[in-house]
GUMARSE-573732 format. One record per residue (C-alpha): chain; residue in three letters; x, y, z; residue number from 1. Coordinates in steps of 0.25 Angstrom, whole numbers, plus 5000, padded with zeros to 4 digits. Example, Ala and Ser with C-alpha at 12.3 -4.5 7.8 and 13.67 -1.06 7.14 Angstrom:
   kette   rest      u      v      w    nr
       A    ALA   5049   4982   5031     1
       A    SER   5055   4996   5029     2
***
This chain:
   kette   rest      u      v      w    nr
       A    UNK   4936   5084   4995     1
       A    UNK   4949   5079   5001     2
       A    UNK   4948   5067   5012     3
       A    UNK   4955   5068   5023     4
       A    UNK   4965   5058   5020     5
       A    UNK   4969   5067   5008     6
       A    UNK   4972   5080   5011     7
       A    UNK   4972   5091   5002     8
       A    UNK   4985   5095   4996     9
       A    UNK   4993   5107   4998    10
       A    UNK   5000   5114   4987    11
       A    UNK   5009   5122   4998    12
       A    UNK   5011   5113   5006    13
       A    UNK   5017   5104   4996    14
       A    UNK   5026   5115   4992    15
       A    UNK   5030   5119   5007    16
       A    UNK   5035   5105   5010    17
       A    UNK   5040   5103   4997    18
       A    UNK   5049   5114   4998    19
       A    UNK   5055   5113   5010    20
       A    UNK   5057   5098   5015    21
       A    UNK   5058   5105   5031    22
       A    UNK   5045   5112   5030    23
       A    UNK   5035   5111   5042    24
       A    UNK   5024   5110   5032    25
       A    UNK   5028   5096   5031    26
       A    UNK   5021   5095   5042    27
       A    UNK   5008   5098   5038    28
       A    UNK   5009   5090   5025    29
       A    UNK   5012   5078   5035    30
       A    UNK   5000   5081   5044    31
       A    UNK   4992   5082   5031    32
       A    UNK   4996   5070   5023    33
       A    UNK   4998   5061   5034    34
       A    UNK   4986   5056   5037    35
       A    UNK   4982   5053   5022    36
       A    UNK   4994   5045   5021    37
       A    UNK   4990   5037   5031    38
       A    UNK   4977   5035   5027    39
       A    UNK   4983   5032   5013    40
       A    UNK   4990   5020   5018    41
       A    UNK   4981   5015   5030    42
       A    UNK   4970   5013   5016    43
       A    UNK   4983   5008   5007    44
       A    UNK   4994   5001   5015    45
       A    UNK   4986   4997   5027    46
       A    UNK   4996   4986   5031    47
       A    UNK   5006   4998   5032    48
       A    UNK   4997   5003   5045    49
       A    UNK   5010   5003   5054    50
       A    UNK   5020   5008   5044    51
       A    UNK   5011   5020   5041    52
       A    UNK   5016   5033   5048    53
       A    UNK   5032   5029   5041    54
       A    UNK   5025   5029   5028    55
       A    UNK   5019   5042   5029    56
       A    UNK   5032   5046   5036    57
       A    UNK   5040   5040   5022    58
       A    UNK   5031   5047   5012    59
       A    UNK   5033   5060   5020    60
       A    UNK   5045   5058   5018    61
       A    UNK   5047   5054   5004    62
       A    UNK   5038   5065   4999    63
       A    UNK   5048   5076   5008    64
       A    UNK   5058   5072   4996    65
       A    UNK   5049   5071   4985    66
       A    UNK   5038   5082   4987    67
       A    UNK   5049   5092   4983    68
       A    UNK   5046   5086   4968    69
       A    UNK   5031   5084   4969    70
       A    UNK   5024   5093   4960    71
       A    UNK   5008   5095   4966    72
       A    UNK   4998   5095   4957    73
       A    UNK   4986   5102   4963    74
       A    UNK   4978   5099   4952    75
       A    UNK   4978   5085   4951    76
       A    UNK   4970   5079   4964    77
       A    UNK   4977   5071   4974    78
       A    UNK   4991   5073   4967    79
       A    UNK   4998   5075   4980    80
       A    UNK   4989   5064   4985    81
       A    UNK   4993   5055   4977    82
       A    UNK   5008   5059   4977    83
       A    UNK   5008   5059   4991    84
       A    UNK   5002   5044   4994    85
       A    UNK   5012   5038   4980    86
       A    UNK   5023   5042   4990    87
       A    UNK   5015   5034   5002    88
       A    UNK   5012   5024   4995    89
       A    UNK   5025   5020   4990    90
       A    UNK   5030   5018   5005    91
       A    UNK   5019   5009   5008    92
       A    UNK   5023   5000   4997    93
       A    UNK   5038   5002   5002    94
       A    UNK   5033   4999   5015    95
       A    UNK   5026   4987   5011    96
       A    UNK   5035   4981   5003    97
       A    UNK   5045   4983   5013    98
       A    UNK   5038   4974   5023    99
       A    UNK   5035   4964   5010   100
       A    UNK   5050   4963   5010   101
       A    UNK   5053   4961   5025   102
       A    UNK   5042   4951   5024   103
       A    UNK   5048   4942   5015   104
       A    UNK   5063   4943   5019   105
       A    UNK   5055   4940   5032   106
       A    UNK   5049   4927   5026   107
       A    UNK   5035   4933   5031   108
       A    UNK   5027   4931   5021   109
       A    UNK   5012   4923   5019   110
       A    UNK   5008   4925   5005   111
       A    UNK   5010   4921   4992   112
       A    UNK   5001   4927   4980   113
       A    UNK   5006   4922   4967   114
       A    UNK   5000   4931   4959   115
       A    UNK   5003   4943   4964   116
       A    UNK   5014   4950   4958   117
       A    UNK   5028   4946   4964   118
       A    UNK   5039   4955   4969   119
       A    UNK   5053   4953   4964   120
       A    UNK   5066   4953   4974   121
       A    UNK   5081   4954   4972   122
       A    UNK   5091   4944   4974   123
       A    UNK   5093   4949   4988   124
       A    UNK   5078   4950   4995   125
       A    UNK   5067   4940   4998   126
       A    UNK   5063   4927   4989   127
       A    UNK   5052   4935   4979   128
       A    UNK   5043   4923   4983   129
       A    UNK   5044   4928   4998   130
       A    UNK   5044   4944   4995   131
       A    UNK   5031   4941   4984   132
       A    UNK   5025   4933   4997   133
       A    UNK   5026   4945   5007   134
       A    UNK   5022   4957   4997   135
       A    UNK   5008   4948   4996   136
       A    UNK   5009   4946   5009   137
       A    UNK   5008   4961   5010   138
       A    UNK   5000   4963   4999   139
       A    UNK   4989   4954   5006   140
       A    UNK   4990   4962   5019   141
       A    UNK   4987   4975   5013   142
       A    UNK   4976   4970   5004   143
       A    UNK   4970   4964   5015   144
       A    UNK   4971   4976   5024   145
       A    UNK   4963   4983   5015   146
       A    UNK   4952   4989   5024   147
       A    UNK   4942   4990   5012   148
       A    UNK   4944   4977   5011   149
       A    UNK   4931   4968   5015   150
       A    UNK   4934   4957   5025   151
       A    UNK   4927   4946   5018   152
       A    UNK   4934   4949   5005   153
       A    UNK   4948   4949   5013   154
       A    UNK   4944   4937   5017   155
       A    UNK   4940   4931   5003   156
       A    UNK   4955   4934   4999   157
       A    UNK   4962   4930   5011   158
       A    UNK   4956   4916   5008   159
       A    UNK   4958   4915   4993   160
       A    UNK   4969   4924   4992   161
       A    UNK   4978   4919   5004   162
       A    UNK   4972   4905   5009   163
       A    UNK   4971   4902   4995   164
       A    UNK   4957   4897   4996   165
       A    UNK   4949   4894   4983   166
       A    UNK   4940   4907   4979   167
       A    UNK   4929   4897   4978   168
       A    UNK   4931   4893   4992   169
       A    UNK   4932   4908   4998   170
       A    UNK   4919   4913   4989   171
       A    UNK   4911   4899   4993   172
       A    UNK   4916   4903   5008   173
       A    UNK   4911   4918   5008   174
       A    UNK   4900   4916   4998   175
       A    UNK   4905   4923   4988   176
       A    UNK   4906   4921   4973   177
       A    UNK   4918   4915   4969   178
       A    UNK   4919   4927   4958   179
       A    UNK   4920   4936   4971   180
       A    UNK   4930   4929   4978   181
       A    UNK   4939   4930   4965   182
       A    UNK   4937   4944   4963   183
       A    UNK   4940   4946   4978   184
       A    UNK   4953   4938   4976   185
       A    UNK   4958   4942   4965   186
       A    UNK   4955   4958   4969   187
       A    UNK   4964   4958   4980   188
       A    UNK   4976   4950   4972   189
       A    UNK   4974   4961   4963   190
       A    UNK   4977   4971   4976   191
       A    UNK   4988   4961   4981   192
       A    UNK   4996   4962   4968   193
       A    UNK   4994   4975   4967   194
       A    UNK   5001   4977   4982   195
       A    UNK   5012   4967   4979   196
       A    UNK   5016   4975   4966   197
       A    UNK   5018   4986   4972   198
       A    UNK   5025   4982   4984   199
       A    UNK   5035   4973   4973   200
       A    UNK   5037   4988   4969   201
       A    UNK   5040   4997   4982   202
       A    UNK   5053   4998   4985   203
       A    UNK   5060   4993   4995   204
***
């Protein structure tokens, strides 16, 4: 059974719109993708929030070009799905390494992870220190955001991960076993990493 937030494909629709850039039915596909989409990145790019009715608006946009190429599957599941939020997803990370990059030409940046993996920078944009700062910066937010995430283990991570406490001193604090607090830590850098390198590959 479909949930909402994915909408069961239509193999004429596709072909209408695909067909004819003009066609009213673009309004139907809009009216039936657009809330998925949003869902998609309120749950993926919650620190995108504001910036979410451009992006949707982008991907429209990009997929008027491309669609005439796309070549639907009906039986493999979620194909279109899949296609569909690829597109979106690339102009979140867009977005977000856009603002990664005004942040650190802006000097506006709070964090420094060395381990996480660092972006590179020609000769004419920011110090590398300064843009690796802001992507963390960025990376931290959108970890944090997560709304899955539970508040105690947010906290956990803000403390050894930000105020660079000892894991010893955050587990003793929460009463937590110092395996715990490392697995907490080090799952979450995993995720930060994870963030960084893909906003080191967006394009500007």
């Amino acid at each position: 059974m479909k949930t909402k937030e994915a909408p069961t494909t239509s193999e004429r629709l596709l072909r209408d719109i695909a067909a004819d850039r003009q066609s009213l039915r673009w309004a139907d596909f809009a009216n039936r993708y657009r809330p998925m989409m949003r869902a998609y990145l309120a749950r993926g790019f919650p620190t995108l929030a504001g910036e979410a009715d451009d992006l949707v608006q982008e991907t429209l946009l990009v997929l008027v070009e491309k669609l005439p190429d796309y070549r639907y599957d009906p039986g493999e599941l979620g194909s279109f799905h899949n296609y569909l939020t690829g597109i979106l997803r690339n102009r979140a990370l867009r977005a977000l390494a856009r603002r990664a990059r005004s942040r650190a030409a802006d000097g506006d940046y709070a964090l420094s992870i060395p381990s996480a993996t660092p972006a590179t920078a020609d000769a004419s944009g920011p110090d590398p220190g300064e843009w690796r700062d802001a992507v963390c910066d960025i990376a931290l937010r959108q970890v944090l955001a997560d709304p899955a995430l539970q508040e105690r283990t947010r906290e956990v991570f803000r403390r050894c991960a930000v105020a660079g406490e000892s894991p010893a001193a955050v587990a003793e604090a929460f009463g937590m076993e110092r395996n715990a607090v490392d697995q907490i830590k080090n799952r979450l850098l995993g995720r930060m990493r994870k963030i960084v390198a893909a906003l080191a590959s967006a394009e500007p």
